[in-house]
N, C-alpha and C positions, 0 to 999 in steps of 0.2 A: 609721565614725568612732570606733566605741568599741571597740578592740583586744582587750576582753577578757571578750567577749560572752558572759553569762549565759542558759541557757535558761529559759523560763517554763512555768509549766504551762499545758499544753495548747497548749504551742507559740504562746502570745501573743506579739504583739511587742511590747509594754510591759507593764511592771507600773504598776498605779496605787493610789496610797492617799489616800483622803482623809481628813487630818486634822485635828482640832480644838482648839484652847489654852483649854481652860474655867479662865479665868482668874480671873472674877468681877473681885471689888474686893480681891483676894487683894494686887496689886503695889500699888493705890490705898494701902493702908495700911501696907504696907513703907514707901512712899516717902513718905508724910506722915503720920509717925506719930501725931503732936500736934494733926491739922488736918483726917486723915479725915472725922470726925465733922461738918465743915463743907462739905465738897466734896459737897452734895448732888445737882446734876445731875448730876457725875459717876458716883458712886456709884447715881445710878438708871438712867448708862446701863451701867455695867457689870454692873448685879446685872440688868440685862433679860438676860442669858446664860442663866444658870441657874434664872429665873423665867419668862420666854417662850419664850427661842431655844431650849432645850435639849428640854422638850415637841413644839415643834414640828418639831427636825429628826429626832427620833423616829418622826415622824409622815409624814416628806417620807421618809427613808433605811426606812422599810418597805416602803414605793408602788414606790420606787427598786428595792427587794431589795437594800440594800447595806447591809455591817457593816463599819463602819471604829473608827481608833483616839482616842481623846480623851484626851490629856495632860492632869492635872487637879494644880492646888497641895494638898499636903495639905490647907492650912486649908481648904480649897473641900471636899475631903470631907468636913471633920466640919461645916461650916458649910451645906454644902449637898449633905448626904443623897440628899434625893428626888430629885433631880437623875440621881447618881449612880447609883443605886439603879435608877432607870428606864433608864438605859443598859445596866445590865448585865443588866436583866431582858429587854431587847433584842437581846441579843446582837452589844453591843459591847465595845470592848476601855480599859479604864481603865488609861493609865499615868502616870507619875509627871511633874511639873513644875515640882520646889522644894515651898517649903512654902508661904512667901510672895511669893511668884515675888522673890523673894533672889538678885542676880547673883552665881553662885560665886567667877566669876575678878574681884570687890570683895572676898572674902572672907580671910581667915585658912585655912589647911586644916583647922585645928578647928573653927574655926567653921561650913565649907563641912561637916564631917560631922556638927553639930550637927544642921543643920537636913534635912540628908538623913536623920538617923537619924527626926526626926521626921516630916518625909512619912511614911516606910517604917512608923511606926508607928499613921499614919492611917491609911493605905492597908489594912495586916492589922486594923486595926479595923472596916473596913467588910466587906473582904472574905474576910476569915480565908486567906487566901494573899498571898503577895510580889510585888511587880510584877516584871515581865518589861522593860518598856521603860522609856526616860528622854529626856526633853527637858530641857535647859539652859534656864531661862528667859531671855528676848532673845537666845538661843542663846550665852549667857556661859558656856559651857563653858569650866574653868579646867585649869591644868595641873595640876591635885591631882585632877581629876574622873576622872580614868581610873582610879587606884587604890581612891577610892573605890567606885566602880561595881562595880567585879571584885571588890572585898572583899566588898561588900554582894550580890553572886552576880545581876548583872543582867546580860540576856543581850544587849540593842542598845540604841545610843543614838542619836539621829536629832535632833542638835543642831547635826552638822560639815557642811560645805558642799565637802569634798573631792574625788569625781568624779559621775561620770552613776550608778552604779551601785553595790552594796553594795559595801564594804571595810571590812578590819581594822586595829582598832584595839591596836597592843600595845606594851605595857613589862616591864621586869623582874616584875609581878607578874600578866602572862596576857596575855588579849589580850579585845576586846569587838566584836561586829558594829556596823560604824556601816552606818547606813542613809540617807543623805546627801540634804539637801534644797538650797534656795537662796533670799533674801531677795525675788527675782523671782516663785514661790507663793505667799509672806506677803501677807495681804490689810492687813495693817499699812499698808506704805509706800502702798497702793492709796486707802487710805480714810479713817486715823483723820485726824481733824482735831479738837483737845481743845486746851485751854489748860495744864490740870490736869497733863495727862502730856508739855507741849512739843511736840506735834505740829500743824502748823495745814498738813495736805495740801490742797493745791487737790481741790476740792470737785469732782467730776464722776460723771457717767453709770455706772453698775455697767458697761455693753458696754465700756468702755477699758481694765477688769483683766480682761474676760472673755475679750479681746482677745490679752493677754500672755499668760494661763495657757492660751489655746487655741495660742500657739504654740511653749511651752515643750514641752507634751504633744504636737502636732505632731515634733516634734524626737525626744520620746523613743520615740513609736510609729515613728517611719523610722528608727531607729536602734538600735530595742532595751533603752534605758535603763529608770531607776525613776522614775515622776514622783508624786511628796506635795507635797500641797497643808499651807500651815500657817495655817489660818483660825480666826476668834474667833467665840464663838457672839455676843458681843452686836455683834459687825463686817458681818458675815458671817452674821448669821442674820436680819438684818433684813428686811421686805416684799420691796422690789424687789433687794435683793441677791441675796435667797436665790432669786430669780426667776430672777435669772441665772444661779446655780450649779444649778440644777434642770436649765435651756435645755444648758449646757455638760456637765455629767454626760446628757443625753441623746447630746446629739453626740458624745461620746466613744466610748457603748455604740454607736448606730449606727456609728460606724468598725468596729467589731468588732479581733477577734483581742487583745484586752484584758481581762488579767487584773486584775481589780477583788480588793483584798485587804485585812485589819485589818496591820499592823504584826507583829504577833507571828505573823500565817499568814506572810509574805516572810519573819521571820526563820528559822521553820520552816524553811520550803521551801530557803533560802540554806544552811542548815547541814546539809541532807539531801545537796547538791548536793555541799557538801565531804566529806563523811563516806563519800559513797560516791565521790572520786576522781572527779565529773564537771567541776567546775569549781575552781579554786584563784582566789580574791580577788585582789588587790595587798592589800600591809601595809604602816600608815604606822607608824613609833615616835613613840611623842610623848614629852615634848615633842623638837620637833626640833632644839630649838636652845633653848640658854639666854639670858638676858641681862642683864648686856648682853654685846656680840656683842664676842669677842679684840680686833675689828679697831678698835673704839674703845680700848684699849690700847695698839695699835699706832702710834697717830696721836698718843695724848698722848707717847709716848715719844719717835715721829718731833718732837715740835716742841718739847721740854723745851729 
């Protein structure tokens, strides 16, 4: 079913990446700026991210043997260091998520590269190099976001929900690997139930997302696709959640022929694949279309 089958290493028939949106109360305070300071259950459930969840999945992805990727808002790295800090001493992969998980395509294009400027300048603050990857926060990837990215020298962004498998992203000033997920992994729509952020999810058993993502990855292991997970440490990192995604990352490994990766290894491996002439992408241009669309010109003219 997927025409334009990528090989994996080691001859897997999926790639998988499990990743993580260490969000904290990063968005909590973009989006009530004047009133944070009041949203206190909120704010202790989000800062359980990078005060609990984040120790602990340290602790769970060692046992595992796996190193995956965490998308992190700058302000979460100069606010929350240790965190940080303990991932990479882990041997995972810290990339970029806004600053204050900021929706781009809400933004100005100068304003959308104000705040990219200052992630980027968190990020070489903690870690005295540039990031490699990018997520769009609530995956508001805007149509200014592709130039930015390629200017600021970023090699994939894993925001677009476009195919099963990697593809390129290019305009008149380059091109950028996307690495393509889907809102059906987000453990978001599975779980959150808050007042604070508009979300009030019917409340159920962690086995009914474990359910979904076990047959999204189903799908991609008989078919060859990439499957990333887009999970929250304080979502998703909870008791019995995290129980579940332990149970489910077993199941997986047992399937076998599954190549377990960080984001920036698949981006490797994808660019190795082009470079040497084994595989060519599909390439989307963005934006695809402006708007608004001629054909509403066409209609006011047709009825003048």
């Amino acid at each position: 079913m997927i025409s334009n089958r990528i090989t994996w290493p080691s001859n897997a028939r999926c790639a998988v990446a499990i990743t993580w949106d260490l969000d904290a109360d990063s968005g909590l305070n973009y989006y009530n700026r004047d009133t944070a300071d009041t949203l206190i259950a909120t704010q202790s459930l989000t800062r359980y991210g990078p005060l609990i969840a984040i120790p602990r999945l340290v602790d769970v992805l060692q046992l595992l043997e796996l190193h995956q990727t965490f998308f992190v808002p700058g302000w979460c790295i100069e606010k929350y260091p240790v965190a940080c800090e303990l991932l990479l001493a882990n041997n995972h992969e810290l990339a970029l998520h806004g600053y204050l998980h900021e929706r781009p395509n809400e933004l100005s294009s100068e304003d959308e590269a104000y705040w990219l400027h200052r992630a980027i300048e968190a990020y070489r603050s903690l870690t005295g190099t540039s990031p490699t990857g990018w997520r769009a926060p609530s995956f508001a990837f805007s149509k200014h976001s592709l130039n930015h990215l390629i200017h600021e020298g970023f090699e994939y962004d894993s925001s677009l929900m476009g195919d099963d498998i990697p593809y390129l992203l290019r305009n008149d000033q380059g091109t950028l690997l996307e690495l393509p997920t889907e809102w059906v992994n987000d453990d978001w729509p599975h779980y959150m139930h808050n007042r604070d952020f508009g979300f009030m999810m019917p409340i159920s058993a962690p086995r009914q997302a474990i359910d979904v993502y076990r047959a999204e990855f189903d799908a991609a292991w008989q078919h060859g696709g990439l499957w990333i997970s887009v999970w929250h440490p304080f979502v998703s990192g909870r008791l019995a959640r995290l129980d579940s995604v332990v149970g489910f990352i077993e199941y997986m490994k047992n399937k076998g022929d599954v190549w377990f990766a960080r984001l920036d290894e698949v981006c490797r491996h994808v660019e190795s694949q082009m470079a040497g002439n084994v595989w060519t992408p599909r390439t989307e241009t963005l934006p695809p279309y402006h708007s608004p669309l001629p054909e509403f010109d066409m209609y006011e003219t047709a009825n003048e």
